[in-house]
C-alpha positions as CSV (number, residue, x, y, z in Angstrom):
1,X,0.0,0.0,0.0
2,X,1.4,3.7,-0.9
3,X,2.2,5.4,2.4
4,X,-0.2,8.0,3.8
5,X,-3.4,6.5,2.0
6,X,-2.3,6.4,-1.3
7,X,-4.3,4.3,-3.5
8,X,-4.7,5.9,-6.8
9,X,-1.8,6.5,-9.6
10,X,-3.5,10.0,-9.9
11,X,-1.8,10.6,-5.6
12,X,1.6,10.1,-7.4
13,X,4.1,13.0,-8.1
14,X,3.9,11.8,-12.1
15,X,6.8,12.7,-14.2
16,X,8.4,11.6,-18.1
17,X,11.8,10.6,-18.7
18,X,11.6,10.6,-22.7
19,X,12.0,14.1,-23.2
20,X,14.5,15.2,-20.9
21,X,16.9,18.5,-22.3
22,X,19.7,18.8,-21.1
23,X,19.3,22.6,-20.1
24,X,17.8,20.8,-16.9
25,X,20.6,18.9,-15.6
26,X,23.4,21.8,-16.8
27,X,21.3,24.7,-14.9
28,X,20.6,22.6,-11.6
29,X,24.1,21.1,-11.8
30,X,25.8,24.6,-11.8
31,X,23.8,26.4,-9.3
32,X,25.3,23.5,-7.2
33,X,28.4,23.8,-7.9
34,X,28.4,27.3,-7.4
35,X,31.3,29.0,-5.1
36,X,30.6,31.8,-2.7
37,X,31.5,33.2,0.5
38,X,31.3,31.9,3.9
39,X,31.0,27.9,4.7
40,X,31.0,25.3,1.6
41,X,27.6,24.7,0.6
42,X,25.8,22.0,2.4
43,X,22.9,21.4,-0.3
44,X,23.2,19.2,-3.4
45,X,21.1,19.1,-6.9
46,X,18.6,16.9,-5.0
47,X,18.0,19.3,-2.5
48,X,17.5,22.2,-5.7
49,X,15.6,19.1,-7.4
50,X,12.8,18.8,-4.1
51,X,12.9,22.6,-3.5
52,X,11.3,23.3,-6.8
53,X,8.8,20.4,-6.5
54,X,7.7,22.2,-3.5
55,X,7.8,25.7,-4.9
56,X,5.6,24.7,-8.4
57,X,2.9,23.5,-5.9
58,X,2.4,26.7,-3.4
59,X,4.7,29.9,-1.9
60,X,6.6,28.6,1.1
61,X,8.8,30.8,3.3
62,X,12.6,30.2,4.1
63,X,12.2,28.6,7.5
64,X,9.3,26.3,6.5
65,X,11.6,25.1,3.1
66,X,14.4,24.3,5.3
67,X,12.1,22.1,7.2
68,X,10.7,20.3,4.1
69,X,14.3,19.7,3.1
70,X,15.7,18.7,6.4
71,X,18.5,21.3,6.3
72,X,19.4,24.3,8.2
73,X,18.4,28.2,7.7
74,X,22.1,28.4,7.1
75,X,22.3,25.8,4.0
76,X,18.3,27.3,2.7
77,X,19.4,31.0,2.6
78,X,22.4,30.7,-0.5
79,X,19.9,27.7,-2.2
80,X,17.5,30.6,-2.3
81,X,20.3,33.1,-2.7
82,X,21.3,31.4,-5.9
83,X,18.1,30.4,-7.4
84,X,16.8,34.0,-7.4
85,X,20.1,35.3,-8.9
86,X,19.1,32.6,-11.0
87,X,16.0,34.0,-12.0
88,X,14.5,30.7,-10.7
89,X,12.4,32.3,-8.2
90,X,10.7,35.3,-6.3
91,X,11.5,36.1,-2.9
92,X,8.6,38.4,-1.0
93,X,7.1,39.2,2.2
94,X,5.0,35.7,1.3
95,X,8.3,33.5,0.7
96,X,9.4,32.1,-2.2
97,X,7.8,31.4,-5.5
98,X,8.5,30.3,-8.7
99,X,9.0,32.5,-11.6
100,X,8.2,31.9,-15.2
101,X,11.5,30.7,-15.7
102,X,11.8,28.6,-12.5
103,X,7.9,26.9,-13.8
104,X,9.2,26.3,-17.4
105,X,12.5,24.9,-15.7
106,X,9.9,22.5,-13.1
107,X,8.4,21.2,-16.4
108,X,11.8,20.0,-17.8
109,X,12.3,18.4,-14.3
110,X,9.1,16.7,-14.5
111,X,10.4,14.8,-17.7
112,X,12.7,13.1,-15.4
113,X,10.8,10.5,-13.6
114,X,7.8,8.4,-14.6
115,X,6.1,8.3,-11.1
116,X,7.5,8.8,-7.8
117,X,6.1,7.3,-4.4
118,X,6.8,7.0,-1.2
119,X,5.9,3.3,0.1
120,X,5.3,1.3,3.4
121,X,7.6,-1.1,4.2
122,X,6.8,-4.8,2.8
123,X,9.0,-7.6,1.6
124,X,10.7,-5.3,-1.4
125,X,11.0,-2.1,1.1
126,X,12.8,-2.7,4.1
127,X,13.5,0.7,5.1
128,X,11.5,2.7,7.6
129,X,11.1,5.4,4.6
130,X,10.9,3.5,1.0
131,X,10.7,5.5,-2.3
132,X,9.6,3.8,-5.9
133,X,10.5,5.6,-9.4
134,X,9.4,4.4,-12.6
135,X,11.7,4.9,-15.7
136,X,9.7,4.8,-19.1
137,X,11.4,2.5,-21.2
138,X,14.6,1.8,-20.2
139,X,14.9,-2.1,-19.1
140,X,17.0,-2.5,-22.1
141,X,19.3,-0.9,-19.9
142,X,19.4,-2.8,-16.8
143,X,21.9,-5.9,-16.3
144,X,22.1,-7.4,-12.9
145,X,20.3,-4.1,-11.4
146,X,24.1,-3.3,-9.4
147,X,24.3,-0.2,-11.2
148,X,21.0,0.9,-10.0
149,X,21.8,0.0,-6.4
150,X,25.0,1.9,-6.2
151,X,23.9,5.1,-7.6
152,X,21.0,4.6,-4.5
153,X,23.6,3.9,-2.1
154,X,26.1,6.6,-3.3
155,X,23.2,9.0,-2.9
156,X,23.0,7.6,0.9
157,X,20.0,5.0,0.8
158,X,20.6,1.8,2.3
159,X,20.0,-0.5,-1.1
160,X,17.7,-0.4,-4.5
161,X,15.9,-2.8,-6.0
162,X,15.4,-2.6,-9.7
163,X,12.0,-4.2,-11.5
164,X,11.2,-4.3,-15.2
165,X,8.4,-5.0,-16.9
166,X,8.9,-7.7,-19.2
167,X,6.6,-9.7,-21.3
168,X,3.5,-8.3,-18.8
169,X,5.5,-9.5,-15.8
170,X,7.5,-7.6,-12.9
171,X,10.8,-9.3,-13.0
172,X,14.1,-8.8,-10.6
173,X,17.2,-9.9,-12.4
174,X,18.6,-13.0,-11.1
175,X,15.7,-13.4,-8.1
176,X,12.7,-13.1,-9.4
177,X,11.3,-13.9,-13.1
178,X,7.9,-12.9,-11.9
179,X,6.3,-11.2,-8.7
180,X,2.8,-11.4,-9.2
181,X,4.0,-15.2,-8.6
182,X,6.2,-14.6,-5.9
183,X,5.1,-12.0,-3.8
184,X,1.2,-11.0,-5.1
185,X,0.9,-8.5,-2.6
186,X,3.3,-6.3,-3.6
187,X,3.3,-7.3,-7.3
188,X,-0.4,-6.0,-7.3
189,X,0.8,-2.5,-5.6
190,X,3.8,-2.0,-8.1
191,X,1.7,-2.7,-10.7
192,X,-1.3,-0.7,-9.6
193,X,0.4,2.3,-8.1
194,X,2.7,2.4,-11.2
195,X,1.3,1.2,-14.0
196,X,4.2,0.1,-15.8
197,X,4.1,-0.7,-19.4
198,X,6.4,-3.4,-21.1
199,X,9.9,-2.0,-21.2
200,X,9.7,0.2,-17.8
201,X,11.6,0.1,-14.9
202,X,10.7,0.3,-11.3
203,X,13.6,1.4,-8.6
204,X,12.8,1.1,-5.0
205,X,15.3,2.4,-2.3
206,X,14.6,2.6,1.5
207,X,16.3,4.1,4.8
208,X,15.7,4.6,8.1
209,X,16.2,8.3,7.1
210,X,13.3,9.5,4.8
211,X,15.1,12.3,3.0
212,X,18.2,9.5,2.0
213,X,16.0,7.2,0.6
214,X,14.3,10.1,-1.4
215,X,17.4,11.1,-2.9
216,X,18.3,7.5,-3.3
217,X,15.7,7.3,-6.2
218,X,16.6,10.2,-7.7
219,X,20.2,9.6,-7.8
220,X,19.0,6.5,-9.8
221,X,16.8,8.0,-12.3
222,X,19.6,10.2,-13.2
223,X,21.6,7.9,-13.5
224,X,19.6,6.8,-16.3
225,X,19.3,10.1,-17.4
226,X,23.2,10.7,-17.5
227,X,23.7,7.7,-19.5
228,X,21.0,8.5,-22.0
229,X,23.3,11.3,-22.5
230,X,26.2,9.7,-22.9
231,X,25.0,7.9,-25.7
232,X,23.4,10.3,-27.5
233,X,27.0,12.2,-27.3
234,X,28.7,8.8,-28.5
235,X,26.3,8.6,-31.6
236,X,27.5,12.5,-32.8
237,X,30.6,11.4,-32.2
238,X,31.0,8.6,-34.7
């Protein structure tokens, strides 16, 4: 079952990976990177990544978006220092909203992910906190699912577990060739919650830290992202 209530795909965060630019990726990447004065920057593109997901949905102000990020005033003031020099945002009296720049730039970032949920903890999410991404079309891409696990556990999640959608069944390389069979209780929330379509990809991280197994899933879709890249680069290249 999807964690607080959710029963319905249309309670999902619901994002596309197969039009993803790459003015995304090079815009939140560099306002990371960033150097300025005072202490090095405790935030990372994840943290730019959840901010705007919060700011497309309603004006928050900066002590309430440090809370939602689980980081300090001191790490939330140059985030929102640099997305308004950005042009990202609007600061005012009522906190911090996007601009028409920031709103056109949340759109690209919704091209990233498929669907994104938190879930309870069951026999594929172990963690207190567990997060599932879909990726559209990419189990071509997926070998033994290690690659997948360590971009999750790079990103600070305990593990990941990769699914794909093949011939109309969930499958987990090398343990599972099809859960509906195996486990039924949580083949019938992946595939509900998700809806996968043959060719798709589920990742599930979890932690006994909710924002780490959050940013577990992201790290993995752009992962996928990053190597969708790559080979578009290797194509002009030949």
């Amino acid at each position: 079952m999807f964690a607080n209530g959710q029963k319905q795909a249309s309670h999902l965060t619901v994002y596309s990976l197969t039009r993803m630019q790459p003015r995304f990726k090079q815009v939140l990447e560099r306002i990371a990177a960033e150097k300025g004065p005072g202490p090095l920057r405790s935030f990372s593109v994840f943290h730019l990544t959840l901010a705007l997901e919060l700011l497309a949905h309603e004006t928050i102000g900066r002590g309430r978006l440090a809370e939602r990020l689980h980081v300090g005033e001191g790490a939330v003031r140059p985030m929102i220092g640099r997305l308004e020099d950005a042009g990202l945002i609007s600061v005012s009296k009522n906190g911090c909203a996007l601009t028409g720049k920031g709103s056109a730039l949340w759109r690209e970032c919704q091209q990233v992910f498929a669907k994104k949920a938190e879930l309870e903890r069951d026999e594929l999410t172990l963690g207190s906190f567990n997060f599932g991404v879909l990726v559209k079309g990419y189990a071509f891409r997926v070998g033994s699912g290690m690659e997948q696990r360590d971009a999750a556990v790079k990103a600070g999640a305990d593990s990941a577990t990769t699914i794909m959608m093949k011939g109309r069944k969930l499958v987990i390389p090398s343990v599972s060739s099809d859960i509906m069979k195996d486990s039924p209780r949580m083949g019938l929330i992946l595939t509900e919650g998700f809806q996968p379509e043959d060719g798709d990809v589920i990742v599930i991280s979890g932690l006994d830290n909710r924002q780490k197994a959050e940013f577990g899933v992201l790290a993995t879709a752009w992962m996928f992202w990053i190597r969708r890249l790559k080979r578009c680069i290797c194509r002009l290249e030949r």
